[in-house]
Every structure is written in structure tokens, then in C-alpha cells.
C-alpha positions as CSV (number, residue, x, y, z in Angstrom):
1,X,-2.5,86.5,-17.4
2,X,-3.3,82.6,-17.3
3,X,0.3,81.3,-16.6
4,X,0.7,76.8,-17.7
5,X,3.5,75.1,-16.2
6,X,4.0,72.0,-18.0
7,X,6.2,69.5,-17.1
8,X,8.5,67.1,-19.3
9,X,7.9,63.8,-19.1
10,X,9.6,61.9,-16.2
11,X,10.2,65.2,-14.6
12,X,6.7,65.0,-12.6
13,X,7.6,63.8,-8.8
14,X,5.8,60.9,-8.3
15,X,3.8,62.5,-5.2
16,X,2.4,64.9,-7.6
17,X,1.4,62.2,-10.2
18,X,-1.2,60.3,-8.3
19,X,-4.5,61.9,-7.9
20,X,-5.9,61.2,-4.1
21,X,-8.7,58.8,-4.0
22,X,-11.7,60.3,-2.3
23,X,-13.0,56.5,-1.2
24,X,-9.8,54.9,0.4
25,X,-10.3,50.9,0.2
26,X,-11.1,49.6,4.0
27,X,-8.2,48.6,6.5
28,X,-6.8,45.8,5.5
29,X,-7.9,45.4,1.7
30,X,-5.6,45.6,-1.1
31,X,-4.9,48.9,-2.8
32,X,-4.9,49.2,-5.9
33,X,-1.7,50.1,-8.0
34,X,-2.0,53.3,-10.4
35,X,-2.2,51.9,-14.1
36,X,-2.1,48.2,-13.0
37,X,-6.2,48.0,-12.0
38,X,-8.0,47.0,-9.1
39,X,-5.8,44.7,-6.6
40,X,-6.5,40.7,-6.2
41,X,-7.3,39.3,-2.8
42,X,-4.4,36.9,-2.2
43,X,-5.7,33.4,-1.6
44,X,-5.4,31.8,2.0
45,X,-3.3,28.2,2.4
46,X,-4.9,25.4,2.3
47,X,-5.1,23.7,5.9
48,X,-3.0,20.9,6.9
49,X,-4.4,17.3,6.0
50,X,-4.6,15.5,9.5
51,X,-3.0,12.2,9.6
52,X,-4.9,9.2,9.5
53,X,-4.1,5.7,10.8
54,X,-5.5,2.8,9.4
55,X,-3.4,-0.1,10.9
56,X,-1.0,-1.2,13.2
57,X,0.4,-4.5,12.9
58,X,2.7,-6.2,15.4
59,X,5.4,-9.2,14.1
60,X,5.1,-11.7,15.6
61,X,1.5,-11.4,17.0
62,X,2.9,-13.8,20.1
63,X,6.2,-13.0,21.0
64,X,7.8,-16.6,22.9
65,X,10.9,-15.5,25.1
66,X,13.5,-18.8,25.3
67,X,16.6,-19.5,26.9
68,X,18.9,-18.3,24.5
69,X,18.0,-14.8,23.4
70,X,15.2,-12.1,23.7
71,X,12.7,-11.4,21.6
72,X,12.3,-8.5,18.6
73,X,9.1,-7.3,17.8
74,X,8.2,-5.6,14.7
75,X,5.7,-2.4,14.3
76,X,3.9,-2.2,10.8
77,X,1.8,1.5,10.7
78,X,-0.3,2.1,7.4
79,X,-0.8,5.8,7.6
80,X,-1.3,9.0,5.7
81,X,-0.4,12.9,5.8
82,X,2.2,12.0,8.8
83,X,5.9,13.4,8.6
84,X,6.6,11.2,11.8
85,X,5.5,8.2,13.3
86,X,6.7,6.7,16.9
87,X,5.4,4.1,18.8
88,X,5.7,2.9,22.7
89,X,5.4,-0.3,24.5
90,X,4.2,-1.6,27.6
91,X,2.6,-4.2,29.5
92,X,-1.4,-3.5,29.9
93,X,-1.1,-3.0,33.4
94,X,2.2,-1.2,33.7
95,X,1.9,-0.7,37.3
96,X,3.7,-3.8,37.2
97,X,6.4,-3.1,34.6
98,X,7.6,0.1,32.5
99,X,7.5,0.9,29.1
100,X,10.1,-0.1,26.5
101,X,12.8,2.0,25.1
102,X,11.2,3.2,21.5
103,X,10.9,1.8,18.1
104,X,13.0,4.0,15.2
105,X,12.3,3.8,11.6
106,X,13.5,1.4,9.0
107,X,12.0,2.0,6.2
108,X,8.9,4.0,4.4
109,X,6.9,2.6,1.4
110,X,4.0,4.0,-0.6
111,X,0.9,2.7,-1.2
112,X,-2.3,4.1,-2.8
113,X,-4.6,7.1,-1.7
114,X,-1.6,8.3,0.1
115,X,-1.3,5.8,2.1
116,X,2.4,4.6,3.8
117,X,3.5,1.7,5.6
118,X,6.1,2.9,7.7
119,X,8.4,-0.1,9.5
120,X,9.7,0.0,13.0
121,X,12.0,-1.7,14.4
122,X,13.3,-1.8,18.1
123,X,16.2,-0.6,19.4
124,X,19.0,-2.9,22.0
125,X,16.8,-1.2,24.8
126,X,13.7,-2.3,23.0
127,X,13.8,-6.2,23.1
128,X,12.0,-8.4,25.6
129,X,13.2,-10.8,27.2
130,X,12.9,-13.2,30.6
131,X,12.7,-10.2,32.8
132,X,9.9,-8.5,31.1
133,X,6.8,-9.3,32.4
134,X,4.8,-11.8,30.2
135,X,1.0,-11.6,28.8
136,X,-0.6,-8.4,27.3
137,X,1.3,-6.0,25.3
138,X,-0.1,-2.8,24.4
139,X,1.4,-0.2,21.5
140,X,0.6,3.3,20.8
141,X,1.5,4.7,17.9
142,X,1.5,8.8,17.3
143,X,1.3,10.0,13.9
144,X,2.2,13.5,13.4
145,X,1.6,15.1,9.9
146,X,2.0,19.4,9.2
147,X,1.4,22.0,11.5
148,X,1.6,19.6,14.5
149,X,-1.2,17.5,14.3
150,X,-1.8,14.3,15.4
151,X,-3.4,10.7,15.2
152,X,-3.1,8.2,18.0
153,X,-3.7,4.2,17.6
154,X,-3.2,1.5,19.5
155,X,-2.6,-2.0,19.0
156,X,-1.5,-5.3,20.9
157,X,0.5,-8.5,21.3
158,X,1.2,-11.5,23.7
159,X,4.6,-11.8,25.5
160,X,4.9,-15.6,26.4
161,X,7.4,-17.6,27.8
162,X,8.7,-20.8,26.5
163,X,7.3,-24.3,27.3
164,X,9.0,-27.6,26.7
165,X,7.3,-31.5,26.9
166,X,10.4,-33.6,27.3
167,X,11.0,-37.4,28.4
168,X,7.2,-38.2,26.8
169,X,7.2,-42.1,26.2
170,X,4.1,-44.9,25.5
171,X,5.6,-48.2,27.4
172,X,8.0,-50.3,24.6
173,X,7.0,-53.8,26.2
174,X,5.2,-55.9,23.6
175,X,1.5,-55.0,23.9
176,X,-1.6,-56.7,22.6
177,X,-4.8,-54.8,21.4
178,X,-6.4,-53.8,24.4
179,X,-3.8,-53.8,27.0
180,X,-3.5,-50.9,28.8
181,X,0.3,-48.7,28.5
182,X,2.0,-46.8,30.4
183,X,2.6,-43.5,29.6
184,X,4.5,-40.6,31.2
185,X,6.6,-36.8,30.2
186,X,7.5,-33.8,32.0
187,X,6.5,-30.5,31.2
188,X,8.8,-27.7,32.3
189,X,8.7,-24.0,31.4
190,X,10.9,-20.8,31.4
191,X,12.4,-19.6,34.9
192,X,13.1,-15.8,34.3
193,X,15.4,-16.3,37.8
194,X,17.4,-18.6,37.2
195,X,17.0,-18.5,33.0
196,X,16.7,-22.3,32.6
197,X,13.5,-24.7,33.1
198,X,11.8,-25.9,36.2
199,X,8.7,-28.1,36.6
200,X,5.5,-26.8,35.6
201,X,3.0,-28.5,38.0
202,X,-0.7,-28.3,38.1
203,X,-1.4,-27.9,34.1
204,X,-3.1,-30.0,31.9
205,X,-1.8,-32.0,29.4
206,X,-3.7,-33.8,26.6
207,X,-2.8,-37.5,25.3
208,X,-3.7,-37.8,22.0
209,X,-3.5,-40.8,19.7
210,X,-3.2,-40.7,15.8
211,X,-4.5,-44.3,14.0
212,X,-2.4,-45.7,11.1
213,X,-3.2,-44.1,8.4
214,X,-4.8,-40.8,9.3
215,X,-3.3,-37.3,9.6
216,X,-5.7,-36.0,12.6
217,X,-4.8,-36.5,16.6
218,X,-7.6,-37.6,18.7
219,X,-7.5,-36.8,21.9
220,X,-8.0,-39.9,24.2
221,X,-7.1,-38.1,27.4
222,X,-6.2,-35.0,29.9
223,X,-3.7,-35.3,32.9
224,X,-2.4,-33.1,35.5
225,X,1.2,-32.5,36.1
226,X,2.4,-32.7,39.4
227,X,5.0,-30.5,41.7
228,X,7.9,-31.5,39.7
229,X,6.1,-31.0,36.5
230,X,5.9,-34.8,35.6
231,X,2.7,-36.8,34.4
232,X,2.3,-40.3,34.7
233,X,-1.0,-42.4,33.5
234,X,-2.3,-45.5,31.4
235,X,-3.9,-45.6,28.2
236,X,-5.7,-48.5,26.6
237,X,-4.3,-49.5,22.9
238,X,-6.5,-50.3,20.1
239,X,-4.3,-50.4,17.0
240,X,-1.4,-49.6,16.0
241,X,-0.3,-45.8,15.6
242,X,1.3,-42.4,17.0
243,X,0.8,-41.1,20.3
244,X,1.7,-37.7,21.4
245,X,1.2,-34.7,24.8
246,X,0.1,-31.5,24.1
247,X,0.0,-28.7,26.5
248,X,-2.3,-25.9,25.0
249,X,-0.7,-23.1,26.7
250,X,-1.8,-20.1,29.2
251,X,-2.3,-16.3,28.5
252,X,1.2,-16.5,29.9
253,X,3.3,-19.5,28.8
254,X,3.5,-20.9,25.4
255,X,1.7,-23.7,24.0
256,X,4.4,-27.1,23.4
257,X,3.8,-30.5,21.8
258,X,6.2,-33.6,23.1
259,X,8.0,-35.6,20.2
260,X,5.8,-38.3,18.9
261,X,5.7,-42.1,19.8
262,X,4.7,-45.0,17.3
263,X,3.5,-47.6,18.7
264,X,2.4,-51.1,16.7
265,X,0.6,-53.8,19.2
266,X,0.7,-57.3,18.4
């Protein structure tokens, strides 16, 4: 006698249910689900973009250090994909001075393509002043976007420190066309010792002479200052007009005009 042993539905253990599979998928595929159909391969992440740098902008481009207070620079970065940006300071050849504190964030704003301008601004550790060593700056800025990767760009400026032309007079005596005047000025610059101004000797400094009626300086002539930083020389007048010193600056020391001199010969 054939004996059938049927079972009610929802009675069947689940063990019994499936039917084995007599081609197991390889290790590491996805099974399929009874009923539900072959499984889907799940698809992988997409990588992480890696951050880009197009620009690094420093405000101002020539930092002048004065008397009264140091000097705050400004880091613009226009990058993409980054979560962070930093950036460090230092002189070019920082064997002869450290770097600067760091920069922190002030704001972010979106561009197109992506792209963000992120603003740093320094920190009280971060400004320069007298002490720090003047020329060459160089910043490097690290962008870092997902998964931990990164962009590095770099970027410079020009520490100087401050200049002044004082005491620059052409001779007041009445002068005819063609006498030769007197002229004379000082030119001092920034002591980062003492943190006042002592004679700048040695430099040149450029007479120039604009006539009547015209709005461009001519230069007539170049003098050296001497140990005390003063210049003295003559000049012959043609016509009537405004005289003025200009010192044009070193890689060091900022470029200074003296106050101008009008001058009308009889």
C-alpha cells in the first residue's frame, strides 16, 4: 500500500520547502531568494572626486608693515570637492624665520562647476609685523575633499617694511629761468629694533619735475642718500611747475614718494 502524507498549507517546515540546488552560485555571488528570482549584483560606490585647486589669492599682494600696527593678510582658495581647506605661511627661506600660526575659515561661497571660494583669515598669532622677516612670502594651501584625499597649491606675497621721504624742499629764494636750486629730503625707513625710523643711506632717489600744465613727472635726476639718510643736490629750473623725490623701493622696503613742491620762477 502507497501511503501520501500531505501537508496543510503553512504546516510545511521551511527546511523541507526548498528544493536543494544541484549548481550552488560561486562564493561570493548573490543567491537567489525562492519565489523572488535570480538575485541583482549590488552596485559599487562611486569613488571620491579629488579636490582641485584652481587659485590662491593673497590680499594685499604686498603686505607694508608701519609703526603703528601689523599687518593682516587675506587667503582667497577657489576649489572644488574639498570638505577642508588650511593654509600655512612662511618666509621662502625659513631657515631664517618660522612659519605663521594658521589661517581659519571665514566664510564659503559657491560658484559654478562646483567651484568654492573659501576665505581665510588669520588668526592674533597669524599677523606680521616688524619682527617678521621681510621679502618673500610663501603659502601652501591643502585641500582635503572625501575619503582623505588631497590637493596642495601654493602661492606668494611680499612682506615690506615702511619707507618715509620727509623734509623734501626745492630752494624758496626768488629764482630766474635757468638758475640752478637747491634741493634736499631725507629718506628714512622702518627700524624693527627700536620700531621707529632711522636713516636709510646708500639708496637712490629720483628728482622729478612736473611742467605747468601736464599730469606726467619727468624724471630730471637720481641721488644717493648718505649715512644719515639725507640727500642734498642742485637742479636747473626751466619753468615754472611741481617738483617731487621718489624712492622706488627694494625687494625689502617699500616704495615712498615725498610731498610735492611748486615752484614758479620769475
Amino acid at each position: 500500500m502507497l501511503t501520501v502524507l500531505v501537508a496543510a498549507a503553512g504546516t510545511m517546515p521551511a527546511a523541507s520547502a526548498a528544493i536543494a540546488n544541484p549548481f550552488p552560485p560561486p562564493h561570493g555571488a548573490p543567491e537567489a531568494v525562492p519565489g523572488m528570482g535570480p538575485a541583482l549584483p549590488v552596485p559599487a560606490a562611486p569613488p571620491a572626486a579629488v579636490p582641485e585647486i584652481r587659485s590662491i589669492t593673497a590680499r594685499p599682494g604686498v603686505a607694508v608693515v608701519t609703526q603703528r600696527k601689523p599687518v593682516k593678510v587675506v587667503i582667497d582658495v577657489l576649489a572644488r570637492n574639498a570638505r577642508k581647506v588650511t593654509a600655512e605661511v612662511e618666509p621662502e627661506d625659513e631657515r631664517r624665520g618660522g612659519r605663521v600660526g594658521r589661517w581659519a575659515l571665514a566664510s564659503v561661497a559657491r560658484r559654478g562647476d562646483g567651484w568654492e571660494l573659501w576665505r581665510l583669515y588669520p588668526g592674533k598669532d597669524s599677523l606680521l609685523g616688524k619682527w617678521h622677516r621681510p621679502g618673500r612670502w610663501v603659502i601652501t594651501v591643502t585641500a582635503t575633499g572625501r575619503g582623505g584625499r588631497k590637493a596642495v597649491g601654493r602661492a606668494d606675497f611680499h612682506l615690506k617694511r615702511n619707507t618715509r621721504l620727509t623734509g623734501f624742499n626745492v630752494a624758496a629764494e626768488p629764482l630766474r629761468r635757468g638758475d640752478r636750486a637747491r634741493v634736499y629730503g631725507r629718506l628714512t625707513r622702518l627700524d624693527p629694533l627700536t620700531g621707529g625710523y632711522t636713516g636709510y643711506a646708500g639708496k637712490p632717489v629720483v628728482l622729478g619735475f612736473r611742467p605747468e600744465g601736464s599730469r606726467v613727472f619727468q624724471p630730471v635726476k637720481t641721488v644717493r642718500t648718505g649715512r644719515d639718510g639725507w640727500f642734498r643736490t642742485g637742479v636747473r629750473v626751466e619753468g615754472a611747475g611741481v617738483w617731487r623725490a621718489m624712492f622706488e623701493g627694494t625687494s625689502r622696503h617699500h616704495a615712498q614718494g615725498s610731498r610735492l613742491d611748486r615752484i614758479t620762477p620769475r
